[in-house]
C-alpha positions in Angstrom: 67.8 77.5 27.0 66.0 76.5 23.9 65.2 78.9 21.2 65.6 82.0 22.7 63.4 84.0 20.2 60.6 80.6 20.1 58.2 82.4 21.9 58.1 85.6 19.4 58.3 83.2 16.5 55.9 80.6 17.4 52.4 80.8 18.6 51.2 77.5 21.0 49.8 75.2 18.8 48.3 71.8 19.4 48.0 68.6 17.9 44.5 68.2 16.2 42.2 65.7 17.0 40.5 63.4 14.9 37.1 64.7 13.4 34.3 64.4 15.5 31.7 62.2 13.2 34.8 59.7 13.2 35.6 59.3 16.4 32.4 59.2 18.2 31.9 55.8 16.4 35.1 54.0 17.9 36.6 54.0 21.4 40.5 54.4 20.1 41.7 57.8 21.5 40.5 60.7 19.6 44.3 61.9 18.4 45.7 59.7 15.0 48.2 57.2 15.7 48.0 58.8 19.6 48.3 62.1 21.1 52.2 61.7 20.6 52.5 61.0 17.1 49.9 63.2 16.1 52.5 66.0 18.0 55.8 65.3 16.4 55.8 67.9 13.5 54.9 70.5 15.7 56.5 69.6 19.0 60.5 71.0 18.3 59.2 74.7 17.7 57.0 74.7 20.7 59.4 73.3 23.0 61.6 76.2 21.8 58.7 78.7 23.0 59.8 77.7 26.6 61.9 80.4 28.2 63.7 78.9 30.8 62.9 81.3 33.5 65.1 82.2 35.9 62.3 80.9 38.3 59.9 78.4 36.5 56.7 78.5 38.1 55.6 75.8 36.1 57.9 73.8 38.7 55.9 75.4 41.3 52.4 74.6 39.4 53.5 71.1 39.2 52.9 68.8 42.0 55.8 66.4 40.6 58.1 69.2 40.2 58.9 68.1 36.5 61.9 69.5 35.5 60.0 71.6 32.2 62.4 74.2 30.6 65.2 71.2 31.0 63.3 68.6 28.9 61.9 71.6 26.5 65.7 72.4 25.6 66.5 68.7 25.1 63.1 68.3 23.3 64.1 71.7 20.6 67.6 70.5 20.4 66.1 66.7 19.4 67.7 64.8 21.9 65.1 62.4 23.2 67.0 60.1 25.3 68.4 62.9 27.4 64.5 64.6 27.4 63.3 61.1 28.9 65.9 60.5 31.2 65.1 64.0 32.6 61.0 63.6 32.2 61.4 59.9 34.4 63.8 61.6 36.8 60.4 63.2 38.7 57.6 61.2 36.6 56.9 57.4 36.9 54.1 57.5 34.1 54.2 60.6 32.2 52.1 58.8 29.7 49.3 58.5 32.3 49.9 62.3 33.1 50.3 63.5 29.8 47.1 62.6 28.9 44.8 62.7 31.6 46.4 65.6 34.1 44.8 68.8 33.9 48.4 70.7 33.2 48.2 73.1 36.1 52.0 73.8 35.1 51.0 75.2 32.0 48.9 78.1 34.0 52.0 78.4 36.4 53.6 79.3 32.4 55.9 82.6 33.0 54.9 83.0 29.6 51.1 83.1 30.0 51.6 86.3 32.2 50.6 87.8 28.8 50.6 85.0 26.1 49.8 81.8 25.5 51.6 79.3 27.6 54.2 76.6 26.7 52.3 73.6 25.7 53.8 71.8 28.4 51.9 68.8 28.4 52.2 68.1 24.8 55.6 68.2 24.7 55.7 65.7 28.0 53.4 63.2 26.1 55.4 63.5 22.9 58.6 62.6 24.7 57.0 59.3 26.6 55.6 58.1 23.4 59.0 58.3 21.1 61.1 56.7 24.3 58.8 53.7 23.7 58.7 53.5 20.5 62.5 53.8 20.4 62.8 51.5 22.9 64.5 53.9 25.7 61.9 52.8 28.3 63.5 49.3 29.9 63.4 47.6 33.2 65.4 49.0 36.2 65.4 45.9 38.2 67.3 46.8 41.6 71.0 45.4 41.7 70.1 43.7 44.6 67.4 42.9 47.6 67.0 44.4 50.6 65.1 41.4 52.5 62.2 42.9 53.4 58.5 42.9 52.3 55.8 45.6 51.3 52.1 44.8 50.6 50.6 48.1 48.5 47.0 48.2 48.3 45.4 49.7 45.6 47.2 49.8 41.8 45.8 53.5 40.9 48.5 56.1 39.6 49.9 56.1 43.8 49.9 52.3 44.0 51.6 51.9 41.4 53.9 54.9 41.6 54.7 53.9 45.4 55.1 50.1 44.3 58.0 50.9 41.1 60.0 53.3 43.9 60.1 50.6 46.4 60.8 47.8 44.0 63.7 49.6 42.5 65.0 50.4 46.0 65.1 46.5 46.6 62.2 45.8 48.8 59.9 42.8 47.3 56.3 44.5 47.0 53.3 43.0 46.1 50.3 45.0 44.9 46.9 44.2 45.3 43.8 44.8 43.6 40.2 44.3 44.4 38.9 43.6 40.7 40.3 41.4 38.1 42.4 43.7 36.4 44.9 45.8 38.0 45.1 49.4 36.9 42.4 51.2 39.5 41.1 53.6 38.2 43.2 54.3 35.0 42.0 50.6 34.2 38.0 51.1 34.7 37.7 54.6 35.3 39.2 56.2 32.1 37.5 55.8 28.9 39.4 54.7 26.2 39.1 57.3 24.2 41.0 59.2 26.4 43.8 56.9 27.3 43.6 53.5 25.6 44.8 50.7 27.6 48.0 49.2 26.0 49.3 52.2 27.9 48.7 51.4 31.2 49.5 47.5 29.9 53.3 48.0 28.9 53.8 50.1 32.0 52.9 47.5 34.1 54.8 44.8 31.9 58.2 47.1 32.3 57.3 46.6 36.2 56.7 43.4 36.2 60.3 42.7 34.5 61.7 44.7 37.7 60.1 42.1 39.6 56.6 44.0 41.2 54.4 41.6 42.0 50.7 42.1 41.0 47.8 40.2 43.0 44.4 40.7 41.2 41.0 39.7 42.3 41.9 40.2 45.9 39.6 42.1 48.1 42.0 42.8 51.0 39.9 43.6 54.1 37.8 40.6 53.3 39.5 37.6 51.6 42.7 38.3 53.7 42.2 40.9 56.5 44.4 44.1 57.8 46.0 41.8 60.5 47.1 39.1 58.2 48.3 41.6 56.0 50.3 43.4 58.8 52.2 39.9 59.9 52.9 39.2 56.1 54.6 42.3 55.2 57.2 44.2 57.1 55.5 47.5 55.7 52.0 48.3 54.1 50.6 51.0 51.8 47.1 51.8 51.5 46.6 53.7 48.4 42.9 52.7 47.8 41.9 56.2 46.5 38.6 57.8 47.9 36.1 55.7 46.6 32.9 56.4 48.0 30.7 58.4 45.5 28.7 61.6 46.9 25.0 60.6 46.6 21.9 63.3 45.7 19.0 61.9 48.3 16.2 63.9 46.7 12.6 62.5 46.4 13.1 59.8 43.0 16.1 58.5 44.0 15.2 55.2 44.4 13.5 54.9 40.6 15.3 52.4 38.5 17.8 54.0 35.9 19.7 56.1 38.0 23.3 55.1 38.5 26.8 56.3 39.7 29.3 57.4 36.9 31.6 54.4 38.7 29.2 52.0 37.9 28.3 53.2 34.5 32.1 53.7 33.3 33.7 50.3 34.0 31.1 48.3 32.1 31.7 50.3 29.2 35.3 50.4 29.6 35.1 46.6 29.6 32.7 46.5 26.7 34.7 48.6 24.6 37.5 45.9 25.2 35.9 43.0 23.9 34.8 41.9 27.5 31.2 40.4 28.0 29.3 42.6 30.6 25.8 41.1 31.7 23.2 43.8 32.5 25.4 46.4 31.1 23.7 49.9 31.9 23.5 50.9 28.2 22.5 54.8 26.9 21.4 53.2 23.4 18.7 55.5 22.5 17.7 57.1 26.0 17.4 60.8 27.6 20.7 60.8 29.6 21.0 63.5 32.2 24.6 63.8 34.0 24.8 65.8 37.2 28.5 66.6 37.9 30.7 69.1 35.4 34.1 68.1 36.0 36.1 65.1 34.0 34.0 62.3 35.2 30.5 64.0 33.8 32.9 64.4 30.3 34.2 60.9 30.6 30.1 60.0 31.1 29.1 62.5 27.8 31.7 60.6 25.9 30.7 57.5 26.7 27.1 58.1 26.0 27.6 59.6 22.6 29.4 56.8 21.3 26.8 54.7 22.9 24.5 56.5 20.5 22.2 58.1 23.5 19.2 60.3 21.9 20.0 63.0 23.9 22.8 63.9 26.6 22.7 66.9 29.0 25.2 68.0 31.7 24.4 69.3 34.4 25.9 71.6 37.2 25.2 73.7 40.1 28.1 76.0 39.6 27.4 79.3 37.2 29.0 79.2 33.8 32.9 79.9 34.7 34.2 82.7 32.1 36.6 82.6 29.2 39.5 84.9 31.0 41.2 84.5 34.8 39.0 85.5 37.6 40.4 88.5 39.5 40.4 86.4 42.5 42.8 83.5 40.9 46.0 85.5 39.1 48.7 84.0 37.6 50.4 81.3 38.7 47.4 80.2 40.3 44.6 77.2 38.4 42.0 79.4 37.5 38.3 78.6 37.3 37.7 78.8 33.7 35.5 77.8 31.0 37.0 74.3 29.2 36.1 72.3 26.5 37.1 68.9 26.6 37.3 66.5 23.9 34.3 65.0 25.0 32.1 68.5 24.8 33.3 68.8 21.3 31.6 65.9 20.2 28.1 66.9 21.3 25.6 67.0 24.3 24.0 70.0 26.0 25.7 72.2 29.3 23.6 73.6 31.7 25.0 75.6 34.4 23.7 77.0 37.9 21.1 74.2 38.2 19.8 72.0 41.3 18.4 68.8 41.1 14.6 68.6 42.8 13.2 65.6 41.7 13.4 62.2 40.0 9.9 61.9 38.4 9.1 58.1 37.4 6.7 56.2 35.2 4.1 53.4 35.7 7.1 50.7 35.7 9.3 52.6 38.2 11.9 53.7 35.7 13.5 57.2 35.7 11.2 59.8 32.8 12.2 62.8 33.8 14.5 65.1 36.2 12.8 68.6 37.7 15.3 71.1 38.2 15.6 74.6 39.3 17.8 77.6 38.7 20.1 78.8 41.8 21.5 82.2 42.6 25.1 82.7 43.6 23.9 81.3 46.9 23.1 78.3 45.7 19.3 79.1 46.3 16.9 77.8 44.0 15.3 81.0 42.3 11.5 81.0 41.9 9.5 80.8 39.2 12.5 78.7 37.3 11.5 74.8 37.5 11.4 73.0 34.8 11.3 69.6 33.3 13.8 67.7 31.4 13.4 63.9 29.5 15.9 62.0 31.6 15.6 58.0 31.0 19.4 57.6 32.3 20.7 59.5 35.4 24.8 59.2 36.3 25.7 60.9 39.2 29.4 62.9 38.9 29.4 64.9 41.6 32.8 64.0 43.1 34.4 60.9 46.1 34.0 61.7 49.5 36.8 59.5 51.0 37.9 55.7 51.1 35.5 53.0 52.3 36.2 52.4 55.4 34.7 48.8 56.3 37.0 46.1 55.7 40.5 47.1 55.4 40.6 50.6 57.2 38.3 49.2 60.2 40.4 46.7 60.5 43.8 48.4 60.8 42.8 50.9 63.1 44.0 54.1 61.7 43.0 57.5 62.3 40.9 59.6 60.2 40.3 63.5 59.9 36.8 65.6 59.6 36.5 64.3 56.1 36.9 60.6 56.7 40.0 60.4 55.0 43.2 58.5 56.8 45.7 60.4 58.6 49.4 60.7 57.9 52.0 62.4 59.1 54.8 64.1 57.3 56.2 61.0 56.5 52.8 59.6 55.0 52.9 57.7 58.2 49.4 56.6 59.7 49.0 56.1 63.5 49.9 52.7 63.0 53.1 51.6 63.1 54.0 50.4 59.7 51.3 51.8 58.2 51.6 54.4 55.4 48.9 56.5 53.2 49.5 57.6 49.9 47.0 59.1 47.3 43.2 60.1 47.2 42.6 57.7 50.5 45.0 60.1 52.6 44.9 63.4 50.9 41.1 63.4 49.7 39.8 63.4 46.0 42.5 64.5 43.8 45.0 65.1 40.6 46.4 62.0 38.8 49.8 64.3 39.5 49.1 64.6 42.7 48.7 60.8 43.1 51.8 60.0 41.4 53.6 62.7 43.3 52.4 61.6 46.9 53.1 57.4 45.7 56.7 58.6 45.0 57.3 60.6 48.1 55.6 57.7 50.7 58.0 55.4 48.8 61.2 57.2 49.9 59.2 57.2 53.5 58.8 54.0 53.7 62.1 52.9 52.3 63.7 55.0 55.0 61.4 53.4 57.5 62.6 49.8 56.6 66.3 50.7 56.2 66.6 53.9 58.4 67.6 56.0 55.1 66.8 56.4 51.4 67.9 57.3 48.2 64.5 57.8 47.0 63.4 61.4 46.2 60.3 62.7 48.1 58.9 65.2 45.9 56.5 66.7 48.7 55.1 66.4 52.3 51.7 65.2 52.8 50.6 68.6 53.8 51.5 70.6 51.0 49.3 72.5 49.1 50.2 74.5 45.8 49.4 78.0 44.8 47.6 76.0 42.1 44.3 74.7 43.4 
């Protein structure tokens, strides 16, 4: 146990973030130095706030089943080699993670019953970002090779997680990517100011040394096909996330200015790097409306501030969540409540329980202005409240509703559920022999964690597939669903 008395000495406390007129002229992340440097003179006392439960639900709120109270103790009693040895025993990239995952297992906290909770993810990114800096994260190239061959597609969090498993079990895996970078969406679908990208880089230089091999620029399903792939590779992995964005077909959709988030984000993400973007969908000086609350609409507000947008307003059909637990959602459960991300620090209006009616255009055929009404608890618009809003940019958040299926998934044939997604069994196994689903493509729009988690456990499945057992842990079935939704 750490500090057995932390939690009565120390109140939670988090690193502070850069101030907002700074920050919201540059794309670096919005912590100095990064979110783990900015933590180390805090981080020892509120690792020692963790309790070490005799059960720690936070291992139940975690999808990866991190091993919490062990790496708090190493963390308080300041050794870092043994808190990263314990952190990468369950967490491929807990830099990803520790920056981008929404912590259920701090709400799963024993100690939130009636305080605040450990800050669990704090103390996870703290002890990522010292092991590289002190050079404790190498290369764990495999001793030796197994023969045999596995094509991942897709190099999201599961990909990639899926791909370093299998590699250090000794298959040779090749990962491919449809755009020119690999990375999915960590690469082109998270803002740099909330993860820069000589993150994701090193990460994929340390698997590179272990001998992963990365194939950019291919579109598999097009330039080489599901059956091609199938006779290559003794084993494949389609972790292509869900990818399809849920449209809003309401009269005005068809006016120019109104985008998808996924379109909007990667041109920015590549202009903030230096890259040249042609036709770059810019919100320099215009109205911006976002429909969508959750982290996507945030990554768009962010984006569009530092874009200097004249005005940005967030939109979404849900009522305002409150400040305290629902009855409905008790501990250890994720409760619906009201956040404040670093993005809706920095500016930009919320509106809650509001529908879209209509995209009102001008004399061109560009976007002016977005009607909206007021709904009840039903989700029915309520009379008398429609209004008008200035809306010159439009980005859709409102959420995936599965993988594309042309190309790759028409061609191999599997079997998909209600939802569209592809089905696996308990071994992430499609209906086609050698065939395995990991991620947002099998599971449905999801949790970075969750990614990661299902990547390592379809790993050990398909390693035990190819050599009829495995050493590779398997954090969770494919089925499995948490008391933290």
């Amino acid at each position: 146990m750490a500090d057995p008395k932390g939690f009565l000495r120390h109140g939670r406390e988090v690193a502070t973030r850069r101030p907002v007129d700074e920050r919201v002229h540059d794309w670096n992340e919005v912590y100095p130095d990064g979110v783990g440097r900015a933590l180390l003179p805090i981080i020892s006392p509120q690792a020692g706030r963790c309790m070490d439960c005799g059960i720690p639900f936070c291992h139940q709120g975690c999808p990866l089943g991190n091993l919490i109270p062990e790496w708090n103790d190493l963390v308080w009693r300041d050794d870092w080699e043994g808190a990263i040895e314990r952190l990468h025993a369950t967490n491929n990239f807990p830099e990803f993670t520790g920056r981008l995952c929404p912590a259920p297992c701090e709400t799963a906290c024993v100690l939130g019953i009636n305080q605040d909770p450990v800050t669990i993810k704090n103390v996870e990114v703290s002890i990522i970002d010292r092991a590289w800096e002190s050079g404790l994260v190498r290369p764990q190239p495999p001793e030796w090779l197994s023969g045999r061959t596995v094509a991942v597609v897709g190099s999201g969090p599961a990909g990639l997680a899926a791909a370093q498993q299998l590699t250090r079990a000794g298959h040779t895996v090749a990962v491919y990517e449809r755009a020119d970078k690999i990375g999915g969406l960590l690469r082109y679908g998270i803002p740099e100011f909330k993860m820069e990208k000589k993150h994701l880089d090193r990460r994929l230089d340390q698997m590179r040394r272990e001998g992963t091999v990365f194939r950019a620029g291919v579109d598999v399903g097009h330039q080489i096909t599901g059956a091609q792939l199938r006779e290559r590779y003794d084993a494949v992995v389609i972790a292509t996330g869900s990818t399809v964005p849920r449209d809003l077909p309401v009269p005005g959709r068809e006016l120019d200015g109104i985008h998808q988030a996924m379109d909007y984000l990667p041109q920015s993400n590549r202009a903030s790097l230096g890259e040249e973007v042609e036709g770059q969908i810019l919100a320099t000086g215009k109205h911006v409306v976002i429909i969508g609350g959750g982290d996507t609409g945030a990554d768009c507000l962010g984006t569009a501030l530092r874009q200097e947008a004249a005005s940005v307003t967030q939109l979404e059909i849900m009522a305002r969540p409150g400040e305290d637990r629902p009855e409905g959602q008790p501990w250890p459960t994720y409760p619906m409540t009201f956040r404040v991300s670093s993005a809706h620090e920095e500016g930009g209006d919320r509106v809650y329980a509001v529908s879209t009616q209509e995209f009102l255009g001008d004399d061109e055929g560009r976007v002016r202005a977005l009607r909206l009404v007021e709904v009840d608890g039903s989700f029915q618009p309520v009379p008398g409240t429609e209004r008008e809003i200035p809306a010159e940019l439009v980005l859709f958040a409102m959420g995936f509703v599965g993988p594309e299926q042309p190309g790759l998934v028409e061609q191999l044939g599997v079997d998909l559920d209600e939802r569209g997604n592809v089905v696996r069994d308990a071994s992430y196994a499609s209906s086609v022999e050698g065939v395995f689903v990991a991620g947002d493509a099998g599971r449905g729009q999801s949790l970075i964690v969750w990614a990661i988690a299902e990547g390592r456990a379809a790993a050990a499945a398909v390693d035990r597939y190819l050599t009829g057992s495995t050493t590779l842990p398997a954090p969770i079935p494919p089925t499995a669903r948490p008391l933290t939704v």
